[in-house]
MITORVEX-155677 format. One record per residue (C-alpha): x, y, z; residue in three letters; residue number from 1. Coordinates in nm, 4 decimals. Layout:
{c1=X, c2=Y, c3=Z, type=ALA, seq=NUM}
...
//
This chain:
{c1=3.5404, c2=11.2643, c3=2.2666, type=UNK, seq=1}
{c1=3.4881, c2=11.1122, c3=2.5818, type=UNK, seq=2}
{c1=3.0976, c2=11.1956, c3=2.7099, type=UNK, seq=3}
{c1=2.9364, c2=11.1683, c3=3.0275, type=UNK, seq=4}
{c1=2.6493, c2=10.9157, c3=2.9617, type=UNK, seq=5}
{c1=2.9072, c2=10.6563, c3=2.8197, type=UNK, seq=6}
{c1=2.9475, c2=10.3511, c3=2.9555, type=UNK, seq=7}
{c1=3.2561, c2=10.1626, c3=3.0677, type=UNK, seq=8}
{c1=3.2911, c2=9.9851, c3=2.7213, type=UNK, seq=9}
{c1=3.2070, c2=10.2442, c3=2.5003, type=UNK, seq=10}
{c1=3.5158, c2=10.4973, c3=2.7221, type=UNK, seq=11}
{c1=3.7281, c2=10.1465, c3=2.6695, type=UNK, seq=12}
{c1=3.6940, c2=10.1771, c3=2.3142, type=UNK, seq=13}
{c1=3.7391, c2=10.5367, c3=2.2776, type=UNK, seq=14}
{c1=4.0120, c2=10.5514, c3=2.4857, type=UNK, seq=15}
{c1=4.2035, c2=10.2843, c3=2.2966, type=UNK, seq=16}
{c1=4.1893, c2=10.5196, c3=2.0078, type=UNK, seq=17}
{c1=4.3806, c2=10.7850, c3=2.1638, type=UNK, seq=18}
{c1=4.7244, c2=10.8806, c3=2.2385, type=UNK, seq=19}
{c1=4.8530, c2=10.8811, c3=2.6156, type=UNK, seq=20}
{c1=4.8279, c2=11.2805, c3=2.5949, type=UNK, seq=21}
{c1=4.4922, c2=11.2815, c3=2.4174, type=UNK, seq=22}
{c1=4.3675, c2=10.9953, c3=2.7155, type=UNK, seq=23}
{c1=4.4775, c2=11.2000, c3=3.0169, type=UNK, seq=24}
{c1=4.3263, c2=11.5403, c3=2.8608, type=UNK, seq=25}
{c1=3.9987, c2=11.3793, c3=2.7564, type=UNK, seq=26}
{c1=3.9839, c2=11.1935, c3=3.1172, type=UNK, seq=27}
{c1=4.0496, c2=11.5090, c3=3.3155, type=UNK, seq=28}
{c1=3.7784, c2=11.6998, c3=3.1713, type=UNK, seq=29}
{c1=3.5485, c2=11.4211, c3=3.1740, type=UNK, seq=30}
{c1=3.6296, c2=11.3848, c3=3.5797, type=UNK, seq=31}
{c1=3.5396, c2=11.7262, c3=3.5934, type=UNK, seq=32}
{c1=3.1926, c2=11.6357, c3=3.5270, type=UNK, seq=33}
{c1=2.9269, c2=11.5139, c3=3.7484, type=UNK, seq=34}
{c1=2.9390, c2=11.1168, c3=3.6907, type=UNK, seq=35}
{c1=2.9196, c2=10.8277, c3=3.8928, type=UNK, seq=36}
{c1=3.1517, c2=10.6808, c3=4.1378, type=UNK, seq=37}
{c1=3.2062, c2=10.3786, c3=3.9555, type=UNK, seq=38}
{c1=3.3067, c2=10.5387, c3=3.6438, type=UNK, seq=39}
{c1=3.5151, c2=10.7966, c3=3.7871, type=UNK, seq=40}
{c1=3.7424, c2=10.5026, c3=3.9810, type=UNK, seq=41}
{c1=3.7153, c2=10.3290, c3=3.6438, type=UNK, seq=42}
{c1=3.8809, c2=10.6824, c3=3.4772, type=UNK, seq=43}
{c1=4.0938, c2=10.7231, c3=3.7620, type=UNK, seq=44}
{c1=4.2722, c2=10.3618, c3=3.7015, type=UNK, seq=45}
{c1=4.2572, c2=10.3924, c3=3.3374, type=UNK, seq=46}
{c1=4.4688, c2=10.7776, c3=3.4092, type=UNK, seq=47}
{c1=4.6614, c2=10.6060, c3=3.7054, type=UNK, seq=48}
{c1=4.7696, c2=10.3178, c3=3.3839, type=UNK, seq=49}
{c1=4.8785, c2=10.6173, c3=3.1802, type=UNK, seq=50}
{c1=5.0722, c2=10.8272, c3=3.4078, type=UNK, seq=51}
{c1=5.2799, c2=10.5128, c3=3.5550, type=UNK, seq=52}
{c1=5.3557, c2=10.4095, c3=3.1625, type=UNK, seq=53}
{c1=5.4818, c2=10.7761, c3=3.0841, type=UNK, seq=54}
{c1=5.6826, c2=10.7526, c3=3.4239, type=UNK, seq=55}
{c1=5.4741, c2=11.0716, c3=3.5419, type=UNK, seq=56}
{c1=5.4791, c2=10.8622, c3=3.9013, type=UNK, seq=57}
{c1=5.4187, c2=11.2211, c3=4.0876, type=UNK, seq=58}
{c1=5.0683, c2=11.2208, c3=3.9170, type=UNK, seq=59}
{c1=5.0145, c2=10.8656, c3=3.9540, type=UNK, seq=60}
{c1=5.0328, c2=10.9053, c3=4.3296, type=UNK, seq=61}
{c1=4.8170, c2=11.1940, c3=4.3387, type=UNK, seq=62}
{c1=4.5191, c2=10.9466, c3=4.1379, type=UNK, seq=63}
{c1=4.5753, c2=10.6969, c3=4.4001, type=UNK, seq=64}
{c1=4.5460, c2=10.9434, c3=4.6583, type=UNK, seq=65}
{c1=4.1876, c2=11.0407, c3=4.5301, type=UNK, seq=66}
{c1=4.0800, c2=10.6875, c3=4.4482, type=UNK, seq=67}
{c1=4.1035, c2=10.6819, c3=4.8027, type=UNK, seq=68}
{c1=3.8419, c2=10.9256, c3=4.8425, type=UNK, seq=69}
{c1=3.6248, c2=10.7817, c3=4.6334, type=UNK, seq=70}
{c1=3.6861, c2=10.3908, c3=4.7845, type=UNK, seq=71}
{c1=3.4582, c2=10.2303, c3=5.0165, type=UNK, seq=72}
{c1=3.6383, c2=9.9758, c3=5.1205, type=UNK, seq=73}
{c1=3.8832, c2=9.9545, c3=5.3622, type=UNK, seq=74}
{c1=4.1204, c2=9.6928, c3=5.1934, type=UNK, seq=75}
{c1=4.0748, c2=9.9101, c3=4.8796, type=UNK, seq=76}
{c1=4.2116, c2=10.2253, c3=5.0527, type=UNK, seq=77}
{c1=4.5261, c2=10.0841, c3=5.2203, type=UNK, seq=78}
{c1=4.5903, c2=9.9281, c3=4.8725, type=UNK, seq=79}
{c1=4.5759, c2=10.2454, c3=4.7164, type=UNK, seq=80}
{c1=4.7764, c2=10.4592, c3=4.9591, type=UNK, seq=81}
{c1=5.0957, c2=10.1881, c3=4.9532, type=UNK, seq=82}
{c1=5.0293, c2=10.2005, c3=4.5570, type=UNK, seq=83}
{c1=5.0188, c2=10.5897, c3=4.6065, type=UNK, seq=84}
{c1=5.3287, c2=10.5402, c3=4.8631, type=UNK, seq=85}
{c1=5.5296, c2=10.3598, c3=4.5893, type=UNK, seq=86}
{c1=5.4940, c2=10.6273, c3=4.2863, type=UNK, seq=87}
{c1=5.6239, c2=10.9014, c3=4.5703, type=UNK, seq=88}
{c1=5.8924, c2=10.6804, c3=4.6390, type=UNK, seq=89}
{c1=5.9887, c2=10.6719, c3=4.2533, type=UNK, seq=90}
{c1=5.9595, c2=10.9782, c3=4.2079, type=UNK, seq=91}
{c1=6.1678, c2=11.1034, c3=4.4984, type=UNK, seq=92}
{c1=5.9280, c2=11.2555, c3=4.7234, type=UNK, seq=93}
{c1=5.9855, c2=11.1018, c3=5.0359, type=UNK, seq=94}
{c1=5.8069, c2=11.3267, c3=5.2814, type=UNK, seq=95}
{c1=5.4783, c2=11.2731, c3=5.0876, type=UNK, seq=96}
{c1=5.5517, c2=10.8649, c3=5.0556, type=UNK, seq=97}
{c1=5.5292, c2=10.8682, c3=5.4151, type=UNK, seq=98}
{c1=5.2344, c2=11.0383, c3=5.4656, type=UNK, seq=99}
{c1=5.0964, c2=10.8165, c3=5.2325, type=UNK, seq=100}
{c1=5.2275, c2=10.5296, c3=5.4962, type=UNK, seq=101}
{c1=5.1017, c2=10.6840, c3=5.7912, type=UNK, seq=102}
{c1=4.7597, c2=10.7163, c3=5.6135, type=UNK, seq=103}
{c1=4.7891, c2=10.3350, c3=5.4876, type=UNK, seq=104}
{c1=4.8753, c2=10.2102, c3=5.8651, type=UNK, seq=105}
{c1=4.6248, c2=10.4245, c3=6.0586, type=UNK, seq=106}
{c1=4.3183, c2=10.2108, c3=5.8129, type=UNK, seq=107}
{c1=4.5433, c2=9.8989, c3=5.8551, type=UNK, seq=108}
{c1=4.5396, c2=9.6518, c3=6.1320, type=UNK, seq=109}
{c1=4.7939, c2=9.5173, c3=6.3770, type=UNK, seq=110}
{c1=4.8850, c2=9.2431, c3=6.1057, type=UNK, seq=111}
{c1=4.8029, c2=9.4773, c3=5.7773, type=UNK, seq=112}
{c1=5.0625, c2=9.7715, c3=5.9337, type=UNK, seq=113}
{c1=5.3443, c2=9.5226, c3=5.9694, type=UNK, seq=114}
{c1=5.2852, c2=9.4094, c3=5.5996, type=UNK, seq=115}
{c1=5.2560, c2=9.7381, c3=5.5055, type=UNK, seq=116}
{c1=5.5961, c2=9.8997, c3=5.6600, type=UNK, seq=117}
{c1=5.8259, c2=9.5629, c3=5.5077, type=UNK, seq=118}
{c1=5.6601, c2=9.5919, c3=5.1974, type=UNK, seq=119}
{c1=5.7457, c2=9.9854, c3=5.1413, type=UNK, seq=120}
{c1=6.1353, c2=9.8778, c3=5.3059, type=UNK, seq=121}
{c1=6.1132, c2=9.6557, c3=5.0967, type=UNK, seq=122}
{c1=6.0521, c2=9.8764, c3=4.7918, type=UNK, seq=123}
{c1=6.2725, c2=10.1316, c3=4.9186, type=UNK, seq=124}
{c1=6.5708, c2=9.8229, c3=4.8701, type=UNK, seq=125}
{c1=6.4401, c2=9.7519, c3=4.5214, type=UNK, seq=126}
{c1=6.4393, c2=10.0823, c3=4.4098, type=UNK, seq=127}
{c1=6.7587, c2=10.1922, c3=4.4689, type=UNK, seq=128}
{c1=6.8931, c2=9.8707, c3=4.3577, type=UNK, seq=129}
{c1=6.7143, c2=10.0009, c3=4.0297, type=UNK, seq=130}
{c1=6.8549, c2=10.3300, c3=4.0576, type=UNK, seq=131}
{c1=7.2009, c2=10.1542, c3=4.0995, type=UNK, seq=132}
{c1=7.1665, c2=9.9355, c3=3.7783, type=UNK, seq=133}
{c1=7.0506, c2=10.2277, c3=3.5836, type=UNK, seq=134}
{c1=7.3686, c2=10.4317, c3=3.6513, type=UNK, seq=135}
{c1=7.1262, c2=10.6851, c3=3.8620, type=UNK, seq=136}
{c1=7.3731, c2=10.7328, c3=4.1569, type=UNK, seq=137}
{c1=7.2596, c2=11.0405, c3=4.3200, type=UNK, seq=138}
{c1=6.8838, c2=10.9278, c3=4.3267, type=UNK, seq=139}
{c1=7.0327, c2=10.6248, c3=4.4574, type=UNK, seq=140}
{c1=7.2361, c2=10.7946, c3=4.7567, type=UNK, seq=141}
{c1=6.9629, c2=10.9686, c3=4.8121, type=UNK, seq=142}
{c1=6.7038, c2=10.6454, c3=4.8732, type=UNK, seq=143}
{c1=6.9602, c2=10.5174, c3=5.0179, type=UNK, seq=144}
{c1=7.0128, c2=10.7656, c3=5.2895, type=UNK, seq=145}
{c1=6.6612, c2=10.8137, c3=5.3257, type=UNK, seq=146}
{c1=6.6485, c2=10.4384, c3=5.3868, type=UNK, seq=147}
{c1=6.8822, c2=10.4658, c3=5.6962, type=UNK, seq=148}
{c1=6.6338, c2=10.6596, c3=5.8406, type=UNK, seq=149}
{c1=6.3754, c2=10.3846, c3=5.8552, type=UNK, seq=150}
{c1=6.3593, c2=10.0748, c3=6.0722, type=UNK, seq=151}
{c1=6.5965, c2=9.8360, c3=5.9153, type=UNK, seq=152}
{c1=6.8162, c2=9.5786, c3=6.0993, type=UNK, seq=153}
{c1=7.2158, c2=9.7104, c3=6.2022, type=UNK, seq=154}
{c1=7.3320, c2=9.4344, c3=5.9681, type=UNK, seq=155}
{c1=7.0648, c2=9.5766, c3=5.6494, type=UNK, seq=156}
{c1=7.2365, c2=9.9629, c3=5.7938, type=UNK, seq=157}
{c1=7.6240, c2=9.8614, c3=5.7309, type=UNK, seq=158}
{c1=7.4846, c2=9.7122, c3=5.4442, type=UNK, seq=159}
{c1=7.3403, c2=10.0098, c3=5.3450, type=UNK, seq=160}
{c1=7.6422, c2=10.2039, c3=5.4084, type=UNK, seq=161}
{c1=7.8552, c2=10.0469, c3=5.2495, type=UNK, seq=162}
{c1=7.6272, c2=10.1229, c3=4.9401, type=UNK, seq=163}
{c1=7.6102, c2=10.4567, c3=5.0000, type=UNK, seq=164}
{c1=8.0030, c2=10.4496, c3=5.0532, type=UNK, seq=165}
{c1=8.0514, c2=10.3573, c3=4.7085, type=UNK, seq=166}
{c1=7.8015, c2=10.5547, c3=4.5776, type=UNK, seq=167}
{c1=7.9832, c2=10.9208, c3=4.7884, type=UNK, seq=168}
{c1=8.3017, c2=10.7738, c3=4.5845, type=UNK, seq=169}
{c1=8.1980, c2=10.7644, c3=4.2619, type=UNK, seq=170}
{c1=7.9869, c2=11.0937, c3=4.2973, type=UNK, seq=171}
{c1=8.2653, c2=11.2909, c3=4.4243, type=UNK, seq=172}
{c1=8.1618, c2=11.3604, c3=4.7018, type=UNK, seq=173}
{c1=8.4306, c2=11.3246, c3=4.9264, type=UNK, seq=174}
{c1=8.3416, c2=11.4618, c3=5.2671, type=UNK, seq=175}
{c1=8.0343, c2=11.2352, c3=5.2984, type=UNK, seq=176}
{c1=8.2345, c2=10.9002, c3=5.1619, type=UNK, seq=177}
{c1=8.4979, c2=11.0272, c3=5.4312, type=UNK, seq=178}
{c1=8.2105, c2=11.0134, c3=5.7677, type=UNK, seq=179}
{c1=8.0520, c2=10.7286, c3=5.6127, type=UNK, seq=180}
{c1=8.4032, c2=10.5208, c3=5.5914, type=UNK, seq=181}
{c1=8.4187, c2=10.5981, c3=5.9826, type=UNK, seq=182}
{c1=8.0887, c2=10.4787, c3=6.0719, type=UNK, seq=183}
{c1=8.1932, c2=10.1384, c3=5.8636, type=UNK, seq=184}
//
């Protein structure tokens, strides 16, 4: 059992004891207590580990989200938001993967926000080439189409169409594959 006077070795060693269930609930209701900041971003990582291992990437953004709270620095934050930005995107909420961006560029600089935006179309690509490999075609179509609505180049869009053409076909889905094969 995971107490609040504990240092980072002695929580190391307990929590490589435990089961993934058994870490998260002992880490939870140890974050619930008053402890310091270092050991609750130290907790936070150690649940953030978990969650992404157990693909629970919802919750994994959600930690990253409040490591930002609790980060000082600047660099630290935009890290953690694109990290937080990421598990959205694999988990297939889009809407809160941007806000994650927006928060990411609005700490970032002129340099940091360009880095930033090609690294997350850049995982956007990756990912649905994932989902694509895996046999996952809707979640695929669905990154897909969610990437056409980002800045990419017209030669990364047909290219992206033509994905998503495929992807209509072998879904069944018929009416979309149809518009799609006129826009090619």
């Amino acid at each position: 059992m995971l107490k609040k006077e504990m240092t980072k070795v002695e929580i190391e060693k307990e929590l490589n004891s435990q089961g993934d269930y058994v870490r998260i609930d002992n880490i939870t209701r140890l974050m619930k207590e008053n402890i310091p900041t270092d050991i609750k971003r130290f907790l936070s990582l150690k649940l953030v580990e978990v969650y992404e291992r157990r693909v629970m990437f919802a919750d994994a953004a959600i930690m990253y989200e409040k490591l930002v709270e609790i980060s000082v620095l600047r660099t630290d934050k935009i890290n953690y938001l694109t990290k937080a930005a990421e598990c959205y995107i694999k988990a297939g909420f889009f809407d809160r993967s941007d806000l994650a961006v927006k928060k990411a560029v609005s700490e970032a600089t002129a340099i940091e926000k360009t880095k930033i935006t090609n690294s997350i179309r850049d995982f956007y690509k990756s990912q649905a080439q994932i989902y694509e490999n895996e046999k996952r075609r809707d979640r695929a179509a669905k990154t897909y189409e969610k990437m056409l609505t980002l800045n990419y180049s017209d030669a990364e869009k047909k290219e992206i169409n033509q994905k998503l053409s495929g992807l209509y076909k072998n879904l069944g889905r018929i009416e979309q594959y149809i518009a799609i094969q006129k826009k090619i």
